[in-house]
Structures are given as structure tokens and as C-alpha cells.
C-alpha positions in Angstrom: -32.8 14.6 10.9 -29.9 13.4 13.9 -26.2 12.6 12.7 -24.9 10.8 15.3 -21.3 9.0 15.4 -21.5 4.7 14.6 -20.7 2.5 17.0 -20.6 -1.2 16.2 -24.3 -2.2 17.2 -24.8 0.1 14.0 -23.4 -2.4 11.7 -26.0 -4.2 10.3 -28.1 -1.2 9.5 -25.2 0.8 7.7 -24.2 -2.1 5.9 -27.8 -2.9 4.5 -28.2 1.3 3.5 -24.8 1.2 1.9 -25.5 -2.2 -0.3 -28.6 -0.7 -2.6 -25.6 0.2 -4.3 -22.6 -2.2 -3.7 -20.6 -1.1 -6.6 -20.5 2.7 -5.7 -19.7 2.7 -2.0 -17.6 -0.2 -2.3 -14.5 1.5 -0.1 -17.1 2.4 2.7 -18.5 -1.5 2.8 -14.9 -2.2 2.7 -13.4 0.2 5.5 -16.3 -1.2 7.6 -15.8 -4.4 7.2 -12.3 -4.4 7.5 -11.8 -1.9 10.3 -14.8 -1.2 11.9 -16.2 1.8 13.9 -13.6 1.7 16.7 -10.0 2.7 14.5 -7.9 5.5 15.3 -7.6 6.4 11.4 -11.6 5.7 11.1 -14.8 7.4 11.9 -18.5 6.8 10.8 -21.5 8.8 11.2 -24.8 8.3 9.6 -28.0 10.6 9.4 -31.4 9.5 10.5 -34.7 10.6 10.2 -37.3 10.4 12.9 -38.7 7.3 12.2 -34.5 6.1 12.7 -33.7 5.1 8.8 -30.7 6.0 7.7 -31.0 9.1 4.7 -27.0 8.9 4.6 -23.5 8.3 5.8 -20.1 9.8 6.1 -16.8 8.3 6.7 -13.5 9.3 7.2 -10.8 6.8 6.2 -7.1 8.7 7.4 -7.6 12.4 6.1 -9.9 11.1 3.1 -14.0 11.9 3.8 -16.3 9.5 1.7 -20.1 10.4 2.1 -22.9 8.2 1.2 -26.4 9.3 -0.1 -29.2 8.5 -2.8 -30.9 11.7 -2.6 -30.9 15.2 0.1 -28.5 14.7 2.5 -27.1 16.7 5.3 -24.9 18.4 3.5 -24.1 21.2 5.9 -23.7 19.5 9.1 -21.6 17.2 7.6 -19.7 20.1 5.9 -19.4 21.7 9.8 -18.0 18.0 10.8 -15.2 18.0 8.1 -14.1 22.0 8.6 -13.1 21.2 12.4 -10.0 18.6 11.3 -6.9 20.8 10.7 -5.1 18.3 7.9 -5.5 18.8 4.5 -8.6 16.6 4.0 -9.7 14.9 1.0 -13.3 14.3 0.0 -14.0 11.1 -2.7 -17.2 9.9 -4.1 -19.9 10.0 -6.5 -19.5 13.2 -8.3 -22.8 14.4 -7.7 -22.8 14.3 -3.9 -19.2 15.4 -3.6 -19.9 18.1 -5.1 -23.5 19.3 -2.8 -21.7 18.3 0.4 -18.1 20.6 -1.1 -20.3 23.6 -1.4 -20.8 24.2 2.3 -17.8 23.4 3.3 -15.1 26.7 4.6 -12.2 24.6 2.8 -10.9 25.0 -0.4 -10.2 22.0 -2.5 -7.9 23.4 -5.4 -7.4 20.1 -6.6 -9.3 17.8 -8.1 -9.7 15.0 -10.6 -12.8 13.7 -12.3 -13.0 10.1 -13.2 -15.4 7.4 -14.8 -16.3 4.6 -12.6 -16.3 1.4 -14.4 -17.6 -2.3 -13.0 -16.2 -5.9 -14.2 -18.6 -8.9 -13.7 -17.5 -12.6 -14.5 -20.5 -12.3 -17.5 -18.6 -9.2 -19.4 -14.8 -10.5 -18.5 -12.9 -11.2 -21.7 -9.5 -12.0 -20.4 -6.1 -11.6 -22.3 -4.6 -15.0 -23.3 -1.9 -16.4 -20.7 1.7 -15.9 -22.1 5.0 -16.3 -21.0 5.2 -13.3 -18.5 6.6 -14.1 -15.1 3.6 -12.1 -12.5 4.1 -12.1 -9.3 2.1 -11.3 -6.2 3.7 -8.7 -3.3 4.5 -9.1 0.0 3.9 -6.5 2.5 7.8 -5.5 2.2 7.2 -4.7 -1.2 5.4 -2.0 -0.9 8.7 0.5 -0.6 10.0 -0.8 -4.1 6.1 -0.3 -5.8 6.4 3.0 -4.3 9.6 4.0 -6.1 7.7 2.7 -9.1 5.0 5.1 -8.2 7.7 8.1 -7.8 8.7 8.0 -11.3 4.7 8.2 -12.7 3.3 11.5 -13.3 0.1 10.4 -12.5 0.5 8.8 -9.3 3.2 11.8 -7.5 0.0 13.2 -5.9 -1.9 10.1 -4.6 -3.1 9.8 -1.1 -1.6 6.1 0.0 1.4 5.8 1.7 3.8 2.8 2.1 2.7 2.2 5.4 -0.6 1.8 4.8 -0.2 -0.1 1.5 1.7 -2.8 4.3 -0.6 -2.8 6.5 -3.4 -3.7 3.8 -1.6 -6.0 2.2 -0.8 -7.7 5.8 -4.5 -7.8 6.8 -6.1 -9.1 3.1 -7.8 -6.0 2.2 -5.4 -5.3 -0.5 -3.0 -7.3 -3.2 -0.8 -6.0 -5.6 0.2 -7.6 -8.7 3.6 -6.7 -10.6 6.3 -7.4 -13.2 9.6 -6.7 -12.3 13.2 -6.1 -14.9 16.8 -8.4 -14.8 17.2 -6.0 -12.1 14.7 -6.6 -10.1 13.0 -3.2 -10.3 9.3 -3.2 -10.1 8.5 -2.1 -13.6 4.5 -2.4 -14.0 2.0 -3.1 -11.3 -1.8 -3.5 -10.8 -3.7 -3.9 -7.6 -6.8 -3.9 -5.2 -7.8 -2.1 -2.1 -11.0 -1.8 0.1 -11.4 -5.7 -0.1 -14.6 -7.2 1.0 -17.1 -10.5 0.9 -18.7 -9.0 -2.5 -16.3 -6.9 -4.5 -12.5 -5.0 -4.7 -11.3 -1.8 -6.3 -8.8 -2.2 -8.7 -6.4 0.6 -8.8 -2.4 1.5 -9.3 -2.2 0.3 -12.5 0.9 2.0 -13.7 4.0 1.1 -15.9 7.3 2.6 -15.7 7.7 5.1 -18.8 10.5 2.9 -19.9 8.4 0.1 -20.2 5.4 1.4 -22.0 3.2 0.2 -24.9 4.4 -3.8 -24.0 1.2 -5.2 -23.3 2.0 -5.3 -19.3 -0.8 -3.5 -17.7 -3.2 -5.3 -19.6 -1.8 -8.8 -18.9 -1.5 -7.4 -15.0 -5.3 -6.3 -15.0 -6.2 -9.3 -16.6 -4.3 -11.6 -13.8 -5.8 -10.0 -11.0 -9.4 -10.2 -12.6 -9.4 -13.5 -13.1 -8.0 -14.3 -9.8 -11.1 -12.0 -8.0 -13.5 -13.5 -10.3 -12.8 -17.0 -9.6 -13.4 -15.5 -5.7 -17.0 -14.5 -6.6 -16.0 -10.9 -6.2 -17.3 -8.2 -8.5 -14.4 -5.8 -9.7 -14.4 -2.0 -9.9 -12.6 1.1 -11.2 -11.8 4.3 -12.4 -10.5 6.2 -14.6 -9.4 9.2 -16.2 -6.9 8.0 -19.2 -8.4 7.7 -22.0 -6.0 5.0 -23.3 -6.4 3.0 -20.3 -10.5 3.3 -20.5 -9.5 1.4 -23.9 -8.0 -1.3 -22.0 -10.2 -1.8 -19.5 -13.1 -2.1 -21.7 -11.6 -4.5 -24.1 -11.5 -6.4 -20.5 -14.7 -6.3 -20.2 -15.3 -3.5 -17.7 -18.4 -1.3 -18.4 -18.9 2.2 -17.4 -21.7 2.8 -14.5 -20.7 6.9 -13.5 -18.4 9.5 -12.8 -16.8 9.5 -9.8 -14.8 12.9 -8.0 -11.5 13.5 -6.0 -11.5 16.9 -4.3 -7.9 17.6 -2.7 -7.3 20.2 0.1 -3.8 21.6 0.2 -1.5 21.4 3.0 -1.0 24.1 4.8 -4.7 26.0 4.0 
């Protein structure tokens, strides 16, 4: 086996090892194709075996590590590749490889949260009726009022984005973010995408301010923005961990497919 750092003549090869299952590694088909193999905040390296097929990949989006397999993997050199960075590093993915390549790791991931993966296809899509709600779609200066909105959610006061780079993904396509906002004009509900690409998007920050709660809004929002990607020929995917939500979602349409982990290093470990 040879892990070995991609470089963009390795495109075409990643891409076709990382689409046997499109829905799964969705956010590394998206980084790729969005931001290739040459980004400061982005690094790729894939494991080969002598005959040069690819048995896995790893990539690191920012301080989040997302690895890539269908069976044994290089879990320990992959493990010594993640101990050298110094941040607090995340590590995302199907549970079941998350948790191989975690165990050889010197880090210690104190947090975590387990979630079901779900998938929406234009065949299982049962969308809520239109009504009179007024939905708009952000701009890449909203992103500082959706994170206030994020602030005041439980849920969310631990999550990895930041307002930078929710603008700079919004700016370049590979994200959209749907909200509602109050006579005010606070943000008060949202629901949005990220990781972009030709076949699919990850739906994700769907929150409503407490205040707001049990109206209906984060349906109507989730239902918006799949209609919208559906009518783009884009399969939809997500997770979750709310039981109440899952309700929603499946009403939607969206079906389970796995389990999915988040693994959180601590700063300052």
C-alpha cells in the first residue's frame, strides 16, 4: 500500500473511487470539485495498492479530516498524518470508518455526536403545500445575522462553520441558505446547503429561533429548498440526530441510508 498526497492529474481517478457511493462522500466530491487539490484550507491523499487503485482517501477540509473507504483502509498511517497538525481537529464520516481510523490516532476526541444519514430523491419528495410565507434566499452578507440566529440555538453553539466561510460559500455557489425573517428583520428560521456539486447537496442548519418554534417554518424552509435542488437534478442529503426533526424530514420524503459520526478534538489538547 503507498499514500501519497493528490495533485490535480489525480482527479479523475478519485472522483470515480469516491462515486460507488455518491450519497456518503458527498462533502469530499464536493470539496473537490469545488476547491480542488491546490487550497490552502485543503489537502487530499489517497491510498493505493500495487497494481495503483485506489483502497481509500482522506481529506482535510479547514481543521475537519473526512476519510473515505469501503473496506481495510490505512488506518494507522492516516492516523500518524492527522496527529502531526496542532489545531483541534475534527474527524466526520461514516461511523464505521471514523471510528477504525480514531482508534490509532494519539488525539482524544471528547466530543462527539452520532447521527442518521438520510437521502431525498425527486421519486420519494412529498413537498409541503405553498402558503403565504415570505422565504427568502441570502446573500453572502447575511451570513453574520444567520449566525446570531445560530448563537441563540443550543444545538448549533458547537458547530464547526464560521461566518467567513459560510460567505465565501455562498459567494462561490457551493452553498445557499434559505430563511424567514420577523417585523424586525431578525432572521428567525433558516435551512440550507453546503458541499454543492453536479449530482447532489447536503442540507443542513436547519434551526428556528426558540421563540418561534412549533409554526410549521422549518418544514416549509426544507421543503423550498428541496424543491428548488430537485428541479436542478440534484439528489439531497442529511443528517440527523432530533428525533422530532427525523419526523419532518421523513414526512418530506427523505429516507434513512446509515449512521453517520462527528468526533471533536478540544482546543487546547
Amino acid at each position: 500500500m503507498f499514500i501519497a498526497k493528490c495533485t490535480p492529474k489525480d482527479e479523475e481517478q478519485v472522483m470515480e473511487f469516491l462515486k460507488r457511493d455518491p450519497s456518503f462522500h458527498l462533502f469530499l466530491i464536493g470539496d473537490i470539485e469545488n476547491y480542488g487539490f491546490e487550497s490552502s484550507f485543503q489537502e487530499v491523499w489517497k491510498e493505493t495498492d500495487h497494481q495503483g487503485n485506489i483502497r481509500s482517501i482522506l481529506l482535510r477540509y479547514e481543521n475537519n479530516f473526512l476519510p473515505a473507504a469501503y473496506g481495510e483502509f490505512a488506518k494507522e498511517e492516516y492516523a500518524r498524518l492527522i496527529d502531526q497538525y496542532e489545531f483541534a481537529v475534527q474527524i466526520t464520516g461514516k461511523d464505521d470508518i471514523v471510528k477504525e481510523l480514531v482508534s490509532c490516532t494519539k488525539k482524544s476526541f471528547p466530543k462527539s455526536r452520532n447521527f442518521y444519514f438520510a437521502k431525498l430523491t425527486e421519486e420519494t419528495f412529498h413537498p409541503d403545500p405553498i402558503d403565504h410565507l415570505s422565504i427568502k434566499k441570502a446573500v453572502p452578507d447575511d451570513a453574520s445575522r444567520f449566525f446570531d440566529l445560530r448563537s441563540q440555538i443550543k444545538e448549533f453553539q458547537h458547530a464547526a462553520s464560521t461566518p467567513e466561510s459560510w460567505k465565501r460559500n455562498i459567494e462561490k455557489g457551493v452553498a445557499r441558505l434559505y430563511y424567514l425573517e420577523n417585523e424586525a428583520g431578525d432572521m428567525i428560521a433558516s435551512a440550507g446547503t453546503t458541499a454543492e456539486n453536479t449530482y447532489s447537496a447536503m442540507v443542513i442548519s436547519v434551526c428556528t429561533h426558540p421563540s418561534y418554534r412549533g409554526r410549521g417554518y422549518a418544514s416549509r424552509l426544507v421543503s423550498k429548498l428541496a424543491s428548488d435542488l430537485l428541479k436542478e437534478g440534484k439528489t439531497l442529503c442529511l443528517f440527523y440526530d432530533n428525533p422530532d426533526a427525523g419526523k419532518i424530514y421523513k414526512r418530506l420524503g427523505y429516507r434513512d441510508i446509515g449512521t453517520y459520526l462527528m468526533l471533536m478534538e478540544t482546543t487546547g489538547q
